[in-house]
N, C-alpha and C positions, 0 to 999 in steps of 0.2 A: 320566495327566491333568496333570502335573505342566509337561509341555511344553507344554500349551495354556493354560495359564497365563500360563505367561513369554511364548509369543507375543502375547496379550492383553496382556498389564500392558508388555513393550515397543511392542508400537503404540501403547497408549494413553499411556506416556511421554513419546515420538517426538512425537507431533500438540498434546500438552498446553504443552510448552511454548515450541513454535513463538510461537503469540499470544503466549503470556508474556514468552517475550524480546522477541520484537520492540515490543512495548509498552514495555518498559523502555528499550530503547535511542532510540526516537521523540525523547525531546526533545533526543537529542544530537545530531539531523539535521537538524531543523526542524517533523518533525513531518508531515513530506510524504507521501503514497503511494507513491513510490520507495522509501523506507524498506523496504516490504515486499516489491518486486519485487527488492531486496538480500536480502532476509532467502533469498527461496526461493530464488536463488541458491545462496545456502549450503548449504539444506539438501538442497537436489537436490546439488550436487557433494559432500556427506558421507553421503549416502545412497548414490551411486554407489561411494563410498571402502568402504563398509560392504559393499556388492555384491559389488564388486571382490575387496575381503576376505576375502570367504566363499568365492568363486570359488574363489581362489587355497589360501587355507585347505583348503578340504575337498580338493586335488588333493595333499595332502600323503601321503607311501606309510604313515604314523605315524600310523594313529588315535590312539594315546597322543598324540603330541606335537602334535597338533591340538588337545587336549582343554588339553595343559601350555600352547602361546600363548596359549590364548582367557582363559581362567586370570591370568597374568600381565596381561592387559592391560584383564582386568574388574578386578583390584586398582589398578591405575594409575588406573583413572580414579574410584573413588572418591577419590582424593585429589585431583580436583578440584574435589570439592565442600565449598561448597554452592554452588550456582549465581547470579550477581549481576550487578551492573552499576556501576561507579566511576561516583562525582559527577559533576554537569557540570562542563565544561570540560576535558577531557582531550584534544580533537582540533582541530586549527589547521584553520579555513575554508577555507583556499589549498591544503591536499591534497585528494586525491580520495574522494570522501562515499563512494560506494562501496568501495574500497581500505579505509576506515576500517574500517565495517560489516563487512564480511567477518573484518577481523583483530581486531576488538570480538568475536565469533560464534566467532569459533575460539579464542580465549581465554578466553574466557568460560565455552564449551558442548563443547568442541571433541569432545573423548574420550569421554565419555560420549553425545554424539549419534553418535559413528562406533559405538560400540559397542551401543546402541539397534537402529542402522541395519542392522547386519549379522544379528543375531538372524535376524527372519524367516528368511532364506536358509540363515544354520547348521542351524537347529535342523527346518529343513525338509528337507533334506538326510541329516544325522543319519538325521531318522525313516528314510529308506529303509534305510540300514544295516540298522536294526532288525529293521522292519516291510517285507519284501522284497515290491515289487509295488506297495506302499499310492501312490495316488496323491494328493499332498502339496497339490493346486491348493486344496481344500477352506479349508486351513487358511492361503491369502491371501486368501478371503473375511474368516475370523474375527481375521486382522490387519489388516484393512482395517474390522472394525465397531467394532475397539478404538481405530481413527485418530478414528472418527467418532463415537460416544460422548467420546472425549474435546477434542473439537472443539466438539461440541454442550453440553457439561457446563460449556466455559469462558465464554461471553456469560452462561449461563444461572444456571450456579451458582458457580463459585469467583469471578469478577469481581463482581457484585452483593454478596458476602457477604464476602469477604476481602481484606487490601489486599495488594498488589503483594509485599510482604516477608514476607505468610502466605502465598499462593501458591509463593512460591521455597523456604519451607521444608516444605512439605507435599509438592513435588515433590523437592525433596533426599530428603526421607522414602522417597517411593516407588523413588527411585532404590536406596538401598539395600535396600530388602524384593528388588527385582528385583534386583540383582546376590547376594542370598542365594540367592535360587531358583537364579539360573545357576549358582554352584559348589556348590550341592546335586545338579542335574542331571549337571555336568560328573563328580561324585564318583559318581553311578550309574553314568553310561556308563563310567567305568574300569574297576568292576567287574562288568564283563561279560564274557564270552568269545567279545567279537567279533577277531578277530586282522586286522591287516594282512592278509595272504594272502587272507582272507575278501572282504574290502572289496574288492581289487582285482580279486579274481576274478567278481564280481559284475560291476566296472567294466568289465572285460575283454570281460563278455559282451553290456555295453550297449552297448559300443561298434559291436558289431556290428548295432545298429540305425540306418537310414539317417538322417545326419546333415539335418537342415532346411534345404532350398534356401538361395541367397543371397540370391533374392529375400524369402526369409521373413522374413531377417534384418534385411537394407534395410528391411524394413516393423517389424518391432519397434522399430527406433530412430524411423523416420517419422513411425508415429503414437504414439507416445509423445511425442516432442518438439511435434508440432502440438497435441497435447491439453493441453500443458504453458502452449504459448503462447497457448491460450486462455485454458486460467485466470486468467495474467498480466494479460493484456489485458483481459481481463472484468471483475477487480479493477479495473484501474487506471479504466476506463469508469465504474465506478459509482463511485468514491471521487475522481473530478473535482472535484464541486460538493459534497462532502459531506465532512467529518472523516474521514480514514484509522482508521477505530477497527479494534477486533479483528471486531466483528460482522460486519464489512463485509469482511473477511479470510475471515471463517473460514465467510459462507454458500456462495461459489466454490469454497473448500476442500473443503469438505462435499458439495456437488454432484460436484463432481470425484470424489471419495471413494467415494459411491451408485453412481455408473455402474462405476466398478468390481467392486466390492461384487455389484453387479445382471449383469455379463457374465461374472467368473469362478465364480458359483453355478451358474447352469446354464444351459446354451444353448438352454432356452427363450423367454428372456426377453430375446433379443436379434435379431428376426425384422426382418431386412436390409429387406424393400420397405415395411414398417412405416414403419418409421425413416426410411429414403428416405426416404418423401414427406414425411414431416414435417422430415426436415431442408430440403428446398428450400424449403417455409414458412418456417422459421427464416430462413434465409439473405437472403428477401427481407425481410424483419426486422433482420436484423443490419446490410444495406445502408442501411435508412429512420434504423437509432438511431446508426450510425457519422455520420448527416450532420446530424439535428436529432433527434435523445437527449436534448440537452440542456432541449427544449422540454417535454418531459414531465414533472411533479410526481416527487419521490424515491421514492416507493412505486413506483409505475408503470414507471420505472426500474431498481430493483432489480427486480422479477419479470421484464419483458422480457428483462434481461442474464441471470437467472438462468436462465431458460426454454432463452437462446439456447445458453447454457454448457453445459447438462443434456444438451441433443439434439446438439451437436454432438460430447460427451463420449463420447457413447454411442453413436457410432458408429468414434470411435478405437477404443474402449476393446472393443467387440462384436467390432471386426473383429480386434485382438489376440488375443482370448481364443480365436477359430475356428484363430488362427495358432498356437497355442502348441504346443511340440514334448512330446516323451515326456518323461518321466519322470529320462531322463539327459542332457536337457539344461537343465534347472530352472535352475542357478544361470545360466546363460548366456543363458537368457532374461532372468532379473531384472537380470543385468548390459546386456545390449542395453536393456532397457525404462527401466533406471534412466540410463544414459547419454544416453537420448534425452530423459529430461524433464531432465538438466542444460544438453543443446544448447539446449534451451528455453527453458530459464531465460535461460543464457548469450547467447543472438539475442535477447533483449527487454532486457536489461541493459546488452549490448556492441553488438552490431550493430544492433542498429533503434536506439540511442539518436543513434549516429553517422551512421546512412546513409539515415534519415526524421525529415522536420522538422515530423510529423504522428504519430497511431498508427494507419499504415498496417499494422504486425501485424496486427492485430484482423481488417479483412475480407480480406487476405492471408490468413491463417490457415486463415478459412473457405472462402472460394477452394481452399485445399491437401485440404480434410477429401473435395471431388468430387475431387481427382487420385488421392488417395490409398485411397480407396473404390473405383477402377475399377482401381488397378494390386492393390490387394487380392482382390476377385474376381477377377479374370485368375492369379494366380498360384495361388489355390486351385482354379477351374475347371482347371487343368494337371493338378493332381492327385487332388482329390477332393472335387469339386462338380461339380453339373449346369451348364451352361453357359448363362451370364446375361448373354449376349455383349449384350440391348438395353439391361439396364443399366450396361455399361460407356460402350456409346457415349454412352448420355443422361449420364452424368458428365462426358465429357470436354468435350459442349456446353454443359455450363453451366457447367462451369469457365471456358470461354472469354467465353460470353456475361456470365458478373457480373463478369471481369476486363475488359472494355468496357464493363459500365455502371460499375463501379467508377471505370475512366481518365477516362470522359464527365464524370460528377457530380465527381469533385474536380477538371478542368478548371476547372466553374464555381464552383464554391466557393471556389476559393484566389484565382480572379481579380483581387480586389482587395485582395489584399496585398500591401505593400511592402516585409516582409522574414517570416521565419521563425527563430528559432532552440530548439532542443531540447538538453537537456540532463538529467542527473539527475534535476532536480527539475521536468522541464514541458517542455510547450512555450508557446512565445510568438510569437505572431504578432502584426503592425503594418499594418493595414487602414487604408487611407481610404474613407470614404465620404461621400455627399452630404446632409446635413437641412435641411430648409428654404431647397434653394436655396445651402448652405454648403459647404465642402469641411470635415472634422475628421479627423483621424487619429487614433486608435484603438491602445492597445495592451491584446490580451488574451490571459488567461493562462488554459488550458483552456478556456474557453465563455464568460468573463465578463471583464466591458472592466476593466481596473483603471486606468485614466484616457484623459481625453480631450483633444484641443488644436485648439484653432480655426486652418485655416489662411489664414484671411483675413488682410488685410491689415491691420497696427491692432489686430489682434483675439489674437494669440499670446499675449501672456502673462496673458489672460483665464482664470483657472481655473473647471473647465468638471466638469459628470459630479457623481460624489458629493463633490464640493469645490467646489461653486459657490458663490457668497455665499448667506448667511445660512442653512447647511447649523453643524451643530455646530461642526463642526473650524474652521468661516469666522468663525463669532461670538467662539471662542474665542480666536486669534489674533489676531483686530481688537481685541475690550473688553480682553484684555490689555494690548495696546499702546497704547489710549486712556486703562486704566485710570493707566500708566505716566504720561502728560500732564500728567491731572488730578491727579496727588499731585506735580507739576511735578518728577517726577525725569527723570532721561535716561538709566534703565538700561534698558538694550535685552534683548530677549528672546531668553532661552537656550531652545532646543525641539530636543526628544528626538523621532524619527518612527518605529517600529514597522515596516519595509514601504515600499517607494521607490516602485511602480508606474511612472507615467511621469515621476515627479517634480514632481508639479502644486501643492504644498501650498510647493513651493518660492515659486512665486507671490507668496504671502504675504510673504516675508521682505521688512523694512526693513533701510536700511543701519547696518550695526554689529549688527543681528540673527548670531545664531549658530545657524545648524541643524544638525541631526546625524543620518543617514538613516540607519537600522540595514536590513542586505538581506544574506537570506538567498542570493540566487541570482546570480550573477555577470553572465549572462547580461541580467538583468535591467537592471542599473547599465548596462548598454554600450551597450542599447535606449535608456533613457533620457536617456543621453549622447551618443548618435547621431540617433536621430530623432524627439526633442523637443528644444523650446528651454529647458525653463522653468529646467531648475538655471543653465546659463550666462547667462539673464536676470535670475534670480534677483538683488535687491540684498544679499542673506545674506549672510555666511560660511558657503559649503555644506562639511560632512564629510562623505565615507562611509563606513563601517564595512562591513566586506564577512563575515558570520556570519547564526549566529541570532542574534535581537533578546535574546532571554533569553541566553541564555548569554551575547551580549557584553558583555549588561550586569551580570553577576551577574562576571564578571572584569576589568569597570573598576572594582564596589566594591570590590571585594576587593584591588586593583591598583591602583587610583587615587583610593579613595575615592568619593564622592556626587558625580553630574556636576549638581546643583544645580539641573534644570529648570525653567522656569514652567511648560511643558506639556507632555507626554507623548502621542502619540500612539499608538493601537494599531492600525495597519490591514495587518497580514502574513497575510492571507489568500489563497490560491489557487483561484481560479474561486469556490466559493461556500463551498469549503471553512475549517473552520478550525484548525491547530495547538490542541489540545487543551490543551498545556503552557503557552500563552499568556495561558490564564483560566482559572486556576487561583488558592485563595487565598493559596496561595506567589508565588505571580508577581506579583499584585498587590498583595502586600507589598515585592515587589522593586520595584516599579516607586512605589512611595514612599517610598520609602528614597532614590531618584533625585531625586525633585521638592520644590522649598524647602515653606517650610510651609503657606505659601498656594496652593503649584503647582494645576493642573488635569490631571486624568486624562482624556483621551477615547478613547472606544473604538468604532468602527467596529460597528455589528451589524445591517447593512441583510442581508438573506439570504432567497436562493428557498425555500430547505426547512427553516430551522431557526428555534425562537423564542426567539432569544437573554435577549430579557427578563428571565425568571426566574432567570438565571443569575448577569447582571449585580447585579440588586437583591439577590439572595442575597447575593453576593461584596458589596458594599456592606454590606451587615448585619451580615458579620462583622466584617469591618476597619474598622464606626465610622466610614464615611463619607458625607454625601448626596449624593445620585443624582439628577438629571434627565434629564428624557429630551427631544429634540429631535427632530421631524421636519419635513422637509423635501417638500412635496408635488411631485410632477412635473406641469410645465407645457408648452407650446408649443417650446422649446428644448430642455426636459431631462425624456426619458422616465422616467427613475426615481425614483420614492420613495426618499427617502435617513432613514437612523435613524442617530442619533449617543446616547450616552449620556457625558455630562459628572461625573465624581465630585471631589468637594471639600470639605473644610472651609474656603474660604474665601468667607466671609458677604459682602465687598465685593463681590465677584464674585455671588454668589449672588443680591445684591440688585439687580444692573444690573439698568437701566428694558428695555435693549434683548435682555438674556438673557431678560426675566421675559416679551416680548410674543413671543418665538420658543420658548419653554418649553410642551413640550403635557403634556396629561394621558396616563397610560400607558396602550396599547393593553388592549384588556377582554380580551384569552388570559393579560393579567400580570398584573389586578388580585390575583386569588386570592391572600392571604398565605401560604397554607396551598403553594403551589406555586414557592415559593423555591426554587430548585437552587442547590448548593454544588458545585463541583470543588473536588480537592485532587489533587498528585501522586501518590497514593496512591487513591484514587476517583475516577475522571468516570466518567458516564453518558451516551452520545447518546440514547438512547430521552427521556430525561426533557428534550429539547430539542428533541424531532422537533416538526415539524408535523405 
């Protein structure tokens, strides 16, 4: 029993502190959903390393001295614990975010996730020695309910109840309990009298069972790798418009995890024309949310993606399990299977980020799931299935036919854009379109415009969108500068910007004004600088700072002292989502620490799915500052409802005639006192923000 333990308490290691780190690492990237599609990255290529490992490991002639490596290098890696993460500012913006993450992840985790990772495969292997005949598949269900239990145990119970630095020690804890088991186990196997000769002779005799086609093989990496890039892509789809949290990670992960779980138990549960049909449902699904997804509410959202992930999973995953060879090709399978989900990883991190300026992955992907379902029946009809020649053909036409409605529909869809750029942290497209008669161009960043520009004549440095006059950010920057008049001084206003968008707030600036545009995403600055006018219009002193807004600012205190603000602005959001680390009440002690003593804080919280309110006035309540709220209604020019929140202890301000007639009462979902939210580095909550 003692080995089904350690396969349990290593999977459930493994999957535990996936979320964990990657959470911890978040605000040293921006806080983005790329963050996680680095994370799996990793852990798919240290899971292969672990594969790999074991592969090679167990072809050793030395059961002793299998037992002596494993040994040594579960000692090593306790001495990399306990598990953690260095303060911000450790990594300069101008290298490569992912480069970073990776070498963050493998210092951090490194040796004890390689070591995690190989278990299953060891100690499944081992058992044959044993236990001669036992067939081992049994016991990558029960490492797969231990991924998923400890998947499902982190949104639910260690995150809600523990902070960030009890979590790293409760799992250092269990790191150790698990490496006592393995050289408890490893010290039984020694005293055994299984001898080398044994073992090989055994080997000897499997060998002489017919190795698994090539085609079998091409198909293990296949659909592992497509199932991989599902996930990825499914992740990243939901977590557009919505905070990258762990929930949002880990219910893809978990889906992922099930269909596994559900096709290596027994092949019951994985009946081919079933599934068929209901993946060609899915798929015309996947085509309708790949185009407007974004039109749907966040619950609504999350189920469809989930749905789409589940059935498409489980048809990778179904068709693997029918594939899987005897008994002595076990680790060769797990190394095929785990290689294919790093291809995976590695084409959504590496290649789709460079070679599509869209996330064309996603209906790609499922497109591959009919190629790859019709070269899988074909290669088993060779040898031992009935012959299902109509539904191979029916695959290979509707691979063809949704890769022409797929070319058709994003013909029209992209039509009126004027540039595209993808990178890391997004994509960004630059649309013009006509309202009212106008021509405006548009830059948006996943699904949501993050500024607009008139291209009329006359009309360009008109700020437009959620910065139009007498929107928060508009009142703020004006009564400052009036405020500036009326006490007949002529110090011109110093302003802090969170978030560059298309640059529109630029607008604003008077001459001898000094702005300072903090921007996470490079891509971003060169849109802004290319096909908008307004920073070069701008009468400012424009800066840009090219980082996260936190972080760059937590290393000019520390470096340069207080950049002495009047206003701070907070608007570094992507599509609807938002950087978690950004409003938090660390961060908005940082970001007063920045602003003189009268400054003004504005924070951006206009959002499809989330109700920022309680958040803000929470964070207000602790840091002893007042709060108004501004909105801004949409009218005949400007479709959106705009929501500003202004924090200040500065009463002149507080008491303008012209703040006090633009001042609304708070929305009735924020009245409740009782419903204050607080973030800290160490706690947030998205549930307690959802709509």
């Amino acid at each position: 029993m003692l080995y089904l333990a350690i396969i349990f308490l290593s999977a459930f290691l493994l999957f535990q502190v996936q979320p964990l780190i990657a959470k911890l690492i978040l605000p040293y990237f921006g806080g983005g959903a790329a963050v996680w599609t680095a994370c799996l990255l990793f852990f798919q290529a240290f899971l292969l390393l672990g594969y790999f490992y074991a592969h090679c490991l167990t072809h050793l002639k030395s059961v002793k001295k299998q037992l002596s490596i494993h040994l040594i290098l579960i000692v090593c890696s306790v001495l990399f614990l306990p598990i953690g993460i260095q303060s911000f500012g450790t990594f300069s913006p101008s290298t490569s975010p992912l480069h970073n993450i990776l070498l963050l992840l493998t210092i951090s985790i490194g040796l004890p996730y390689f070591i995690l990772s190989s278990t299953g495969p060891l100690i499944q292997r081992w058992l044959t020695y044993i236990e001669v005949g036992k067939l081992p598949y049994q016991l990558y269900s029960l490492s797969n309910l231990g991924s998923l239990l400890a998947l499902i145990s982190f949104p639910f119970l260690f995150e809600p109840l523990f902070s960030t630095t009890q979590q790293s020690n409760y799992w250092t804890l269990g790191y150790v309990i698990y490496a006592l088991m393995m050289v408890t186990l490893l010290w039984k196997m020694s005293k055994l009298s299984l001898s080398s000769q044994q073992v090989h002779k055994r080997d000897k005799e499997v060998e002489n069972h017919d190795s698994a086609p090539l085609l079998d093989k091409i198909l293990w990496i296949a659909l592992a790798m497509v199932g991989v890039i599902l996930l990825v892509a499914t992740t990243n789809a939901m977590t557009q418009n919505v905070p990258p949290v762990p929930f949002l990670w880990i219910l893809p992960l978990c889906l992922y995890l099930l269909t596994f779980i559900i096709s290596f138990h027994s092949p019951k549960w994985y009946v081919r024309e079933y599934w068929f049909a209901l993946f060609v449902l899915t798929a015309c699904l996947a085509l309708l949310m790949y185009f407007i997804g974004s039109g749907f509410d966040i619950i609504s959202q999350v189920v469809i993606y989930a749905s789409i992930l589940f059935i498409a999973c489980m048809i990778c995953h179904g068709e693997l399990a029918r594939l899987k060879p005897q008994v002595e090709q076990l680790t060769l399978f797990y190394l095929f299977m785990s290689l294919g989900g790093f291809l995976g990883s590695a084409f959504v991190a590496f290649i789709a980020q460079n070679i599509f300026d869209q996330f064309l992955e996603f209906p790609l992907a499922i497109i591959s799931v009919f190629v790859l379902l019709a070269l899988s029946i074909y290669s088993q009809q060779r040898t031992r299935l009935k012959k299902q020649t109509w539904l191979v053909t029916s695959n290979i036409i509707l691979a063809i036919s949704f890769m022409g409605g797929l070319f058709y529909l994003n013909t029209l869809f992209i039509k009126t854009n004027v540039a595209s750029e993808r990178n890391f942290y997004g994509i960004l497209s630059v649309k013009d379109v006509e309202i009212n008669n106008k021509i405006q161009r548009r830059l948006i960043d996943g699904t949501t415009s993050h500024g607009t520009q008139s291209l009329e004549s006359g009309e360009e440095t008109i700020p437009l969108s959620y910065y139009r006059k007498n929107t928060g950010v508009a009142l703020v920057l004006e009564q400052l500068t009036k405020q500036r008049l009326d006490e007949g001084t002529d110090r011109k206003i110093n302003a802090g910007f969170v978030g560059l968008g298309a640059g529109t707030l630029a607008a604003y600036g008077n001459e001898g004004d000094h702005y300072v545009f903090y921007e996470l995403n490079p891509a971003v600055i060169f849109v802004a600088q290319n096909y908008f006018s307004y920073l070069k219009d701008s009468a400012a002193n424009i800066e840009l700072v090219l980082g996260d807004g936190r972080v760059s600012l937590q290393k000019q205190l520390d470096d340069l002292g207080s950049q002495q603000f009047d206003v701070l602005v907070i608007d570094a959001f992507s599509g609807d989502s938002i950087p978690q680390h950004l409003l938090t009440q660390e961060a908005l002690l940082l970001y007063f620490k920045h602003l003189k003593h009268d400054g003004v804080l504005a924070i951006h919280i206009s959002n499809s799915h989330l109700n920022l309110t309680p958040l803000v006035r929470g964070l207000a309540s602790v840091i002893n500052k007042e709060i108004i709220y501004v909105e801004t209604n949409a009218n005949k020019e400007n479709e959106h409802n705009v929501q500003w929140v202004l924090l200040t202890n500065n009463r002149l301000f507080l008491n303008n005639a012209r703040i006090k007639v633009y001042r609304r009462d708070w929305p009735s979902e924020s009245v409740d006192q009782n419903k204050k939210v607080i973030w800290t580095d160490e706690h947030s909550d998205l549930l307690s923000v959802l709509k």
